[in-house]
N, CA, C and O atoms as a DFTB+ gen file, in Angstrom:
328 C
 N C O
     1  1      99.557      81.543     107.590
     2  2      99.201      80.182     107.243
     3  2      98.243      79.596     108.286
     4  3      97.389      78.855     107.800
     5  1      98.190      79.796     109.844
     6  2      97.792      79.552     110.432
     7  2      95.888      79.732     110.312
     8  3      95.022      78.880     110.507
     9  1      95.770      81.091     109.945
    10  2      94.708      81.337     109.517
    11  2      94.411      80.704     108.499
    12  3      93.193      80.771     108.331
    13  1      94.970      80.046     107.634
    14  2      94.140      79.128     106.376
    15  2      94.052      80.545     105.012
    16  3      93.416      80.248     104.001
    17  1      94.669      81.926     105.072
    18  2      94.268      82.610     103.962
    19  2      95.538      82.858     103.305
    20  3      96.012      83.967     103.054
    21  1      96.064      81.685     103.040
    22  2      97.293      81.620     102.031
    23  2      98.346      82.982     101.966
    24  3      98.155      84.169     102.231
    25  1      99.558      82.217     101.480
    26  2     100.632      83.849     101.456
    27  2     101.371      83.852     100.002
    28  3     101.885      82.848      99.509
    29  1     101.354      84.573      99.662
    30  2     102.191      84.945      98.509
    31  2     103.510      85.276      98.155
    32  3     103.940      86.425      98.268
    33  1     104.521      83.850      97.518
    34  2     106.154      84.768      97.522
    35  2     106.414      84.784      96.045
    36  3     106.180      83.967      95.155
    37  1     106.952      85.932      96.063
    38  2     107.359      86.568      94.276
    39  2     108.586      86.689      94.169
    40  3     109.126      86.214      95.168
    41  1     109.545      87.229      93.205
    42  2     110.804      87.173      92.968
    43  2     110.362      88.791      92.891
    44  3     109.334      89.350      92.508
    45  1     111.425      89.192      93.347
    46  2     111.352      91.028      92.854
    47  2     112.113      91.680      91.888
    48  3     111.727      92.384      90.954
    49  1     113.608      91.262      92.330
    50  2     114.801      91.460      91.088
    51  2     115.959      91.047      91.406
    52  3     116.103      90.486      92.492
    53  1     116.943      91.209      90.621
    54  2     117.868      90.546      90.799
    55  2     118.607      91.799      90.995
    56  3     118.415      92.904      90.487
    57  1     119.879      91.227      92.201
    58  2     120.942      92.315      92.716
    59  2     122.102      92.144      92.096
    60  3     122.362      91.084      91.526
    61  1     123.425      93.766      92.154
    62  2     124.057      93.403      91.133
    63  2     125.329      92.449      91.468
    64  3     126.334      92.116      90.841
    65  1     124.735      92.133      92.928
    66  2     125.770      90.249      93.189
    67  2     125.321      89.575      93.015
    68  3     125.426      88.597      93.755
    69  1     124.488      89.549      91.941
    70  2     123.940      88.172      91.196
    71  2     123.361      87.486      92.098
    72  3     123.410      86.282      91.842
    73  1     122.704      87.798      93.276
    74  2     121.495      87.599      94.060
    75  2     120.175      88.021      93.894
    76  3     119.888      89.086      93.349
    77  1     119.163      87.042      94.447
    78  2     117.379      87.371      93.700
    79  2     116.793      87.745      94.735
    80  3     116.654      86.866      95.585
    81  1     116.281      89.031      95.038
    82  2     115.525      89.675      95.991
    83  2     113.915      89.245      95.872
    84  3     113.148      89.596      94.975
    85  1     113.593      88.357      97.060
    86  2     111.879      88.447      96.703
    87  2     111.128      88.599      98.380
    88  3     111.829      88.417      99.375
    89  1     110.135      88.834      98.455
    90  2     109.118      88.855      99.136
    91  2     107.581      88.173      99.514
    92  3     106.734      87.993      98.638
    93  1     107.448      87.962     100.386
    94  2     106.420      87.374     100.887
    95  2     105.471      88.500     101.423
    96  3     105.827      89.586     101.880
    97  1     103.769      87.871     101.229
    98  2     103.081      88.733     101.777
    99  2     102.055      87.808     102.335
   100  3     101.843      86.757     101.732
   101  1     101.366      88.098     103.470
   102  2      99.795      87.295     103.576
   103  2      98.910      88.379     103.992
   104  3      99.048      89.251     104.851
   105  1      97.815      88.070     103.044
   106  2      96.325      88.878     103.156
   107  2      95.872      89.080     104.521
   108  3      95.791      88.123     105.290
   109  1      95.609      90.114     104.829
   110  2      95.645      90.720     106.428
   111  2      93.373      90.011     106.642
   112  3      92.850      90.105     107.753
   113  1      92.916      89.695     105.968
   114  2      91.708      88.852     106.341
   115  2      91.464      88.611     105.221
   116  3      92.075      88.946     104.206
   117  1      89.929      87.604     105.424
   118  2      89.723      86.591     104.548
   119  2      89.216      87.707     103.222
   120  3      89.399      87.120     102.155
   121  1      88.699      88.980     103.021
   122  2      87.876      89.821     102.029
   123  2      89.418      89.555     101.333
   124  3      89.615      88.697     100.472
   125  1      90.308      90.325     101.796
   126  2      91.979      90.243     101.238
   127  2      92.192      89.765     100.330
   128  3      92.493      90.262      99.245
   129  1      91.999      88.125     100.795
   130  2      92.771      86.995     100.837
   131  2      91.683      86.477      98.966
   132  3      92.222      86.080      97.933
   133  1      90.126      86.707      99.195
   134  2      89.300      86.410      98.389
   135  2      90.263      87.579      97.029
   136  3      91.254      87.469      96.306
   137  1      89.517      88.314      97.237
   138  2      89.985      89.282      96.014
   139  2      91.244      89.519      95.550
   140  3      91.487      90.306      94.635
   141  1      92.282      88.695      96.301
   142  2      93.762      88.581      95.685
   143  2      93.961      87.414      94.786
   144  3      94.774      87.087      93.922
   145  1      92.205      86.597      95.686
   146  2      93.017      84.921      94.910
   147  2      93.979      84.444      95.305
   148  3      94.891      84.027      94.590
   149  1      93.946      84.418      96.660
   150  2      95.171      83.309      97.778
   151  2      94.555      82.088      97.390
   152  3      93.365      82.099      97.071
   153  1      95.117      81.195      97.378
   154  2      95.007      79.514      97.805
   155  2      95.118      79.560      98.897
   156  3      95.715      80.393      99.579
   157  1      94.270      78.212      99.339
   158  2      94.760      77.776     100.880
   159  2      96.158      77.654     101.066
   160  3      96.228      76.444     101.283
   161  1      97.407      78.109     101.136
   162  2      98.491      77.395     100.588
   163  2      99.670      78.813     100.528
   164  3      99.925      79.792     101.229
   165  1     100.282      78.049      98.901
   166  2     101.272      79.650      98.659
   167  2     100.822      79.990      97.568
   168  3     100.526      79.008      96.888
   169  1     100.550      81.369      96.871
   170  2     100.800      81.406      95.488
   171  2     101.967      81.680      95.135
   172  3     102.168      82.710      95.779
   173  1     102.655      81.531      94.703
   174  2     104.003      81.742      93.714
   175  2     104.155      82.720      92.392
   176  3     103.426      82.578      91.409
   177  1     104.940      83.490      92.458
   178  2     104.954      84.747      91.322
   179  2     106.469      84.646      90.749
   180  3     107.336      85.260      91.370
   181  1     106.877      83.813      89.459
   182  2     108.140      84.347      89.202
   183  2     107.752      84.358      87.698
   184  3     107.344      83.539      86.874
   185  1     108.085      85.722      87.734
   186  2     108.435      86.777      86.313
   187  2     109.721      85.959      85.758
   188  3     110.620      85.485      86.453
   189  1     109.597      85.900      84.291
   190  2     110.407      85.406      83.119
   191  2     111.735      85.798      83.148
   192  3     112.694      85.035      83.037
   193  1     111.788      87.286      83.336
   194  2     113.208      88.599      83.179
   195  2     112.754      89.593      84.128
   196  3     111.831      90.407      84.142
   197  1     113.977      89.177      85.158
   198  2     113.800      90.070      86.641
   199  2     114.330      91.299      86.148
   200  3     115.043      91.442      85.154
   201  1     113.845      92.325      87.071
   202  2     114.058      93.897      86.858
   203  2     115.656      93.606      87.636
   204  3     116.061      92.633      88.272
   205  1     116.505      95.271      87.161
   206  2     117.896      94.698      88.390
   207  2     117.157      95.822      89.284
   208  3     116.318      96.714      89.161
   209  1     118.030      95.197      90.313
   210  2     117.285      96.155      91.381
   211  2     118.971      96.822      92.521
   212  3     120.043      97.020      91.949
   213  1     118.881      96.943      93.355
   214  2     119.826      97.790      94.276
   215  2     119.493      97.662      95.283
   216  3     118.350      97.664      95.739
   217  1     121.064      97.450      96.064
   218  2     120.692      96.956      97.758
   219  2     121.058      98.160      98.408
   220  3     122.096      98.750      98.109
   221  1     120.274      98.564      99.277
   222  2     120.016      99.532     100.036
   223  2     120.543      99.400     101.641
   224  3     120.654      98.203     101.905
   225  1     120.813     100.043     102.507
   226  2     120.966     100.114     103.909
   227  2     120.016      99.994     104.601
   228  3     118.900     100.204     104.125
   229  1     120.204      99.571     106.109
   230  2     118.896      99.405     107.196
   231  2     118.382     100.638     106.941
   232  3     117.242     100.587     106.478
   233  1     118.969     102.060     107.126
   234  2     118.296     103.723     107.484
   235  2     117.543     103.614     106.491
   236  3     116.364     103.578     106.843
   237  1     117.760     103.513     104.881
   238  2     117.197     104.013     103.365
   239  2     116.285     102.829     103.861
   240  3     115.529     103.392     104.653
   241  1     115.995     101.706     103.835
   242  2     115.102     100.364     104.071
   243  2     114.112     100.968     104.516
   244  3     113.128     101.306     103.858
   245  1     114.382     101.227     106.178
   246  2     113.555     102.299     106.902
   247  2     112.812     102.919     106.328
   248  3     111.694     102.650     105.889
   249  1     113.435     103.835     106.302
   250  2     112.801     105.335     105.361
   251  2     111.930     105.055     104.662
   252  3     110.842     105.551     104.954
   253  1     112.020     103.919     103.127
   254  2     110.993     103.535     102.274
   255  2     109.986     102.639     102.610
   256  3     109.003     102.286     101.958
   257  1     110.495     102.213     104.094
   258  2     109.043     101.408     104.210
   259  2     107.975     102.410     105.058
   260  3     106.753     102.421     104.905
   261  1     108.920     103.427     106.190
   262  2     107.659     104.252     106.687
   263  2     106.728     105.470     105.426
   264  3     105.581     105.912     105.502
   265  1     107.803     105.701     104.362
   266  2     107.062     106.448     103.165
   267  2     106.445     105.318     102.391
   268  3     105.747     105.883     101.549
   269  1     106.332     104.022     102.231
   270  2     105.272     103.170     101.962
   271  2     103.940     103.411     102.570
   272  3     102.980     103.730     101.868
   273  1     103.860     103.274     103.796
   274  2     102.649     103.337     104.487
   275  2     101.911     104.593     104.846
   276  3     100.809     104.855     105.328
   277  1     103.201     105.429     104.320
   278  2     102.343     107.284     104.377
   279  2     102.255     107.810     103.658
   280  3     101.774     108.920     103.884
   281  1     102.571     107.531     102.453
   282  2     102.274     107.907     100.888
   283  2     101.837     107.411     100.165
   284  3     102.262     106.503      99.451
   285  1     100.052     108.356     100.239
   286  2      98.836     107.582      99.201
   287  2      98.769     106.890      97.801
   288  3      97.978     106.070      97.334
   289  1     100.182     107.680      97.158
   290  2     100.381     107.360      95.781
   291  2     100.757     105.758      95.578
   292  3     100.287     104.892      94.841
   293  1     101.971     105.755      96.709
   294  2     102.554     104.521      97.006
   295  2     101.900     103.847      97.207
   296  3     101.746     103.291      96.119
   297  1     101.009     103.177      98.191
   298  2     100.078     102.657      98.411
   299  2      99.208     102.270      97.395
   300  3      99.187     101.070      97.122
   301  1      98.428     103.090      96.728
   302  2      98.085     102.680      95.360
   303  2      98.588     102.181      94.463
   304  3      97.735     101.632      93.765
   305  1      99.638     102.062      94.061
   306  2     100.457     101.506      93.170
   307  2     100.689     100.050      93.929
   308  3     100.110      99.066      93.469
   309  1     101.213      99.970      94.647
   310  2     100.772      98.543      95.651
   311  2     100.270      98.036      95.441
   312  3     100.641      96.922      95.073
   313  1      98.659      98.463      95.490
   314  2      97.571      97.966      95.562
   315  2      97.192      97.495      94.132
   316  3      96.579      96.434      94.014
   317  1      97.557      98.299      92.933
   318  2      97.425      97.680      91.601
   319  2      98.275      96.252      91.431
   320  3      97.899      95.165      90.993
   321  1      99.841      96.774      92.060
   322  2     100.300      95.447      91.496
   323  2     100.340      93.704      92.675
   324  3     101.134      92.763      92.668
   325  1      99.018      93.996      93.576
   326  2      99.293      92.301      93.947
   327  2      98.400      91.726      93.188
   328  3      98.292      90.499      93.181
């Protein structure tokens, strides 16, 4: 926010304790921030009918976020859906 290139929070899914998992992101520079279509501000993403989703441990958390950032496929798919 500080930088002025807006952040983005979405709903992701719902857990099966009837809790709503979502996430925040902000565009790492302004090219980012243009071609995502940040506002100065927040954009806001909530889907109609959340996916269910599953709560995971710190280790598995881990794990899928360092195979986020090292698996090209992953990454791409990422990249389609902001």
């Amino acid at each position: 926010m500080r930088r002025r290139l807006g952040v983005g929070l979405a709903l992701a899914c719902r857990l099966p304790n009837g809790k709503v998992a979502a996430y925040v992101y902000g565009p790492t520079d302004v090219d980012e921030a243009t071609r995502l279509m940040y506002p100065d501000g927040v954009r806001y993403s909530f889907p109609i009918e959340l996916r269910e989703g599953a709560e995971v441990g710190r280790l598995r958390a881990k794990l899928l976020s360092i195979l986020r950032h090292h698996v090209k496929s992953i990454r791409k798919a990422q990249e389609l859906l902001k």
